[in-house]
N, C-alpha and C positions, 0 to 999 in steps of 0.2 A: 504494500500500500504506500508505503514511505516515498520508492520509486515512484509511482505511477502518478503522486502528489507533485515530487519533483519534476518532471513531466510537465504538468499541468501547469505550474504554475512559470516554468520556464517557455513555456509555450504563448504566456499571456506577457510576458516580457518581464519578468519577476525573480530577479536573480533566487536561486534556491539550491538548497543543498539536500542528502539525507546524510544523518549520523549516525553512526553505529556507534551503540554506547554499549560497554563491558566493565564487568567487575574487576576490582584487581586479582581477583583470583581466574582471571580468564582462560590459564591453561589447565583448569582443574573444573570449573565452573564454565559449562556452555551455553548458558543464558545469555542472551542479549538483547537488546531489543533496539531496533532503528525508527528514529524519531525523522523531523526535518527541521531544518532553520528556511526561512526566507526573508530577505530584505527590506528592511524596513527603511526607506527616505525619509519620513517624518521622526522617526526616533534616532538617525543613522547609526542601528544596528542588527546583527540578525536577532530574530525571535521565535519561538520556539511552536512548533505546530507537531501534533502527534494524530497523524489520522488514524492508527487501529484506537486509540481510545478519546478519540474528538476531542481533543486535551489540550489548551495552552495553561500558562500560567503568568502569574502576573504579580507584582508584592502589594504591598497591603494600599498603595495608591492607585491599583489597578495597571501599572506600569507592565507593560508585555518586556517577559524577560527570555535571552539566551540561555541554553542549559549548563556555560559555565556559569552566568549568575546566579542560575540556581543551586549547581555543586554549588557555590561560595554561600550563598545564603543557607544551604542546610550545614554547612560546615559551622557557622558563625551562629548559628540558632534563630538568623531573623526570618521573620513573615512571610509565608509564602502562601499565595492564594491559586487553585483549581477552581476553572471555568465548572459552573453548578449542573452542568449538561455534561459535563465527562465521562465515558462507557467504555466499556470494551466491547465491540464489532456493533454498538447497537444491542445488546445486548444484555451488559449487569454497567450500572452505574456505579462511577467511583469517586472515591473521597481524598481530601488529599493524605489522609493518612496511610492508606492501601495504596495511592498511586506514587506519592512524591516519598513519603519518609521511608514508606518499606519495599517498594520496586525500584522507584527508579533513582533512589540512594544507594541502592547497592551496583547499580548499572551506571553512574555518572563518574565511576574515575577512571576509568581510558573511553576517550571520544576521536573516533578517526571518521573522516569527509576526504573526498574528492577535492582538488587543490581546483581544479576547472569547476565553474557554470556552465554545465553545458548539457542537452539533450545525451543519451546513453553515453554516460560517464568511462564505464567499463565494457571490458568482454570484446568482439569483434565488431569493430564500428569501420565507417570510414574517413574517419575523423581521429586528427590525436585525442589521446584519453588521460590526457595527465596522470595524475598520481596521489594517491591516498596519502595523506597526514595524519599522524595520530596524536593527540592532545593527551599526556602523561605527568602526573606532579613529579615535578623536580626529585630526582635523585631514582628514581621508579625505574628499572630495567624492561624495556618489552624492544624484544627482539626482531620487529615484525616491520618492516620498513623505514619508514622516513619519521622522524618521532621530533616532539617541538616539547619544551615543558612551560613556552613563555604564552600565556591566554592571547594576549597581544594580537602577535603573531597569527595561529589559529583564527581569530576571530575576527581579522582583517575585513574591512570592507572590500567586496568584487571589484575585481579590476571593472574598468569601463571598458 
């Protein structure tokens, strides 16, 4: 779903990403679950969209936040608000205690994206495909290509 969002919304001229987010225990633990970011102009930043569970989030201003703001905000104990409509498939509504503190806290400390905007990021295109980034706290060993520990960096706005 994450794809086909990214898709969509690259189709409508809306820079967008999806994210694979993993636990630190990722070589042991095969959960994951892929979110999306898309671009926000009015706030210049990404922001966080999860179509299997219709889910953004926002802090207690209602401020649409990126999912390292949120790793940071559950780290730091501040506010964090779920859209009151959030499911999974349409199907069981969720809270932010079931979705933010207990899923998707243990899925927010390695975050890897596609370094390209671009319609089929990966696999056999005819187009270059750039290359996956992966977002890891400093000092954190993950073996697995191109790896950043600075948010910064990662969270850069889309080239033009």
């Amino acid at each position: 779903m994450a794809m086909m969002l990214t898709e969509a919304l690259l189709a409508e001229g809306i820079p967008a990403r999806y994210v694979t987010c993993q636990s630190k225990h990722y070589d042991l633990d095969n959960d994951c679950h892929v979110i999306n970011v898309a671009w926000s102009k009015s706030l210049n930043k990404w922001v966080w969209i999860d179509p299997t569970f219709a889910a953004y989030v926002t802090d207690e201003n209602g401020l649409m936040l990126h999912p390292g703001e949120v790793r940071q905000r559950l780290i730091d104990g501040k506010p964090l608000v779920l859209n009151k409509d959030a499911n999974w498939n349409h199907k069981s509504r969720q809270t932010k205690e079931e979705y933010l503190d207990n899923y998707m806290a243990k899925n927010l400390y390695i975050m890897s994206a596609n370094k390209i905007n671009q319609s089929e990021p990966e696999g056999n295109t005819s187009h270059p495909t750039g290359y996956q980034i992966t977002l890891v706290p400093a000092g954190f060993k993950y073996n697995n290509g191109v790896t950043t520990s600075e948010p910064e960096y990662f969270w850069q706005p889309p080239a033009e």
